[in-house]
PASETI-325205 format. One record per residue (C-alpha): residue number from 0; x, y, z; residue in three letters. Coordinates in Angstrom, 2 decimals, always signed. Example, Ala and Ser with C-alpha at 12.3 -4.5 7.8 and 13.67 -1.06 7.14 Angstrom:
% residues 2
+-----+---------+---------+---------+------+
|  nr |       X |       Y |       Z | rest |
+-----+---------+---------+---------+------+
|   0 |  +12.30 |   -4.50 |   +7.80 |  ALA |
|   1 |  +13.67 |   -1.06 |   +7.14 |  SER |
+-----+---------+---------+---------+------+
//
This chain:
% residues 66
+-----+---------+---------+---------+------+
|  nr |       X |       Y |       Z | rest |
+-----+---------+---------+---------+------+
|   0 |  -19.37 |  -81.04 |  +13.66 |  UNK |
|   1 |  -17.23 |  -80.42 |  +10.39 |  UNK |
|   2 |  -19.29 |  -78.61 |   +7.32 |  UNK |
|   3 |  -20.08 |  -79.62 |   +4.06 |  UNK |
|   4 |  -17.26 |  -80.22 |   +1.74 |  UNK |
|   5 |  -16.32 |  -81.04 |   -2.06 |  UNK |
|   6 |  -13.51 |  -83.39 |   -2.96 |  UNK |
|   7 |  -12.05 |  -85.05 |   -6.29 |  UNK |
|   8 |  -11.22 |  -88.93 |   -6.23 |  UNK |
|   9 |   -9.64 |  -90.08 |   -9.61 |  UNK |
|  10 |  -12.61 |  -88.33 |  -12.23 |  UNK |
|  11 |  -15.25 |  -87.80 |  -10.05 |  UNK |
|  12 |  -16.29 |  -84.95 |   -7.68 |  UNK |
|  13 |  -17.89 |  -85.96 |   -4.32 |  UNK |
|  14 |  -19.95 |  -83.16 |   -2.69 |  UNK |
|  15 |  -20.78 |  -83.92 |   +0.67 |  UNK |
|  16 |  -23.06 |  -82.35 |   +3.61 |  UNK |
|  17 |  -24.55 |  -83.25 |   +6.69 |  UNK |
|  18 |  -28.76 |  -83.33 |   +6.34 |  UNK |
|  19 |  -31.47 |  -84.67 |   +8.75 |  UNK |
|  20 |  -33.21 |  -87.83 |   +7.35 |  UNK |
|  21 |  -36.40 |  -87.24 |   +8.85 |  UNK |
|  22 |  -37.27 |  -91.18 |   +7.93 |  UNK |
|  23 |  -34.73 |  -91.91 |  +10.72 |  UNK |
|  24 |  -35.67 |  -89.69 |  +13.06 |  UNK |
|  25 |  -34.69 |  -86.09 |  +11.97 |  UNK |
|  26 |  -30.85 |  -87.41 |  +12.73 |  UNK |
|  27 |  -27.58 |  -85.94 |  +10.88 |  UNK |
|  28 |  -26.69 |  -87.70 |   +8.28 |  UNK |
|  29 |  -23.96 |  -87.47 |   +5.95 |  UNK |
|  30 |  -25.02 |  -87.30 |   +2.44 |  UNK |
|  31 |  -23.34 |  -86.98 |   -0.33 |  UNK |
|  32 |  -23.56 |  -86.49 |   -4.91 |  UNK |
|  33 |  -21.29 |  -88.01 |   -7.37 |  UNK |
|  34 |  -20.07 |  -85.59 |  -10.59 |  UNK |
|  35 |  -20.77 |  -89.05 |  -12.49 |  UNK |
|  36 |  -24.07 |  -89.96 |  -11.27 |  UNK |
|  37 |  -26.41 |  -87.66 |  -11.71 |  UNK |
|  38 |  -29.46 |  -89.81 |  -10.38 |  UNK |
|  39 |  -28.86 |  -90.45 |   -6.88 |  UNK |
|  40 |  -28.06 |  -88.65 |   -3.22 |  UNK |
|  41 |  -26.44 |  -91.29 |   -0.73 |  UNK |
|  42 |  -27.16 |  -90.97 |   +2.49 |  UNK |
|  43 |  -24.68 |  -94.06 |   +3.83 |  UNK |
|  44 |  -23.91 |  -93.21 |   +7.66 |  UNK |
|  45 |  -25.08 |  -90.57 |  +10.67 |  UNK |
|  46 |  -22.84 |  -87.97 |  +11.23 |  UNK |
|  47 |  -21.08 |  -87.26 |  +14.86 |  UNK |
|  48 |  -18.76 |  -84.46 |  +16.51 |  UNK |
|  49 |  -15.82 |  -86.93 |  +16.11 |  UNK |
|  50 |  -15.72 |  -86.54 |  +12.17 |  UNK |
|  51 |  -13.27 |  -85.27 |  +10.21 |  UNK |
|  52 |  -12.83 |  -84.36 |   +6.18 |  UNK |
|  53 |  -10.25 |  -87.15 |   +5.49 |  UNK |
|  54 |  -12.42 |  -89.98 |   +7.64 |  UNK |
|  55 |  -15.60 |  -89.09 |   +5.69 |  UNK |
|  56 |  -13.83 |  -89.15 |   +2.44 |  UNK |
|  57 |  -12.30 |  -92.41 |   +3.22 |  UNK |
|  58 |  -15.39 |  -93.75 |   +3.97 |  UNK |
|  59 |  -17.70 |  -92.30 |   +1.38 |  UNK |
|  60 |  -15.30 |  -93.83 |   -1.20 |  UNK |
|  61 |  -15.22 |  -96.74 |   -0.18 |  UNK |
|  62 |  -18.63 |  -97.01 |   +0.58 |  UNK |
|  63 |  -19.29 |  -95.97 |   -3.18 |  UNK |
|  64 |  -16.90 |  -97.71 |   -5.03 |  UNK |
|  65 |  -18.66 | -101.56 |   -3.17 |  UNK |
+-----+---------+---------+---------+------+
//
């Protein structure tokens, strides 16, 4: 499984790790902070072996900008 990582999409700064959610289970989750919103942590999908930086960032974009 790939580490935590930072990337920059247009002005913001997405810092991303994996974490248990112990609501779910004590599973891996990706979660992930926004430089331009300071009040929340996502937590939008369970992380696997298979991932890989640009497939995360893909997704966590997308899943932000919706």
């Amino acid at each position: 499984m790939i580490e935590g990582f930072e990337f920059i999409d247009g002005d913001r700064t997405f810092t991303c790790s994996v974490g248990k959610a112990a609501a779910v289970g004590n599973e891996a989750w990706w979660w992930f902070t926004v430089s331009t919103d300071d009040r929340q942590r996502y937590a939008p999908f369970r992380a696997t072996a298979r991932d890989t930086q640009k497939a995360i960032r893909a997704r966590i974009v997308a899943y932000y900008d919706e």
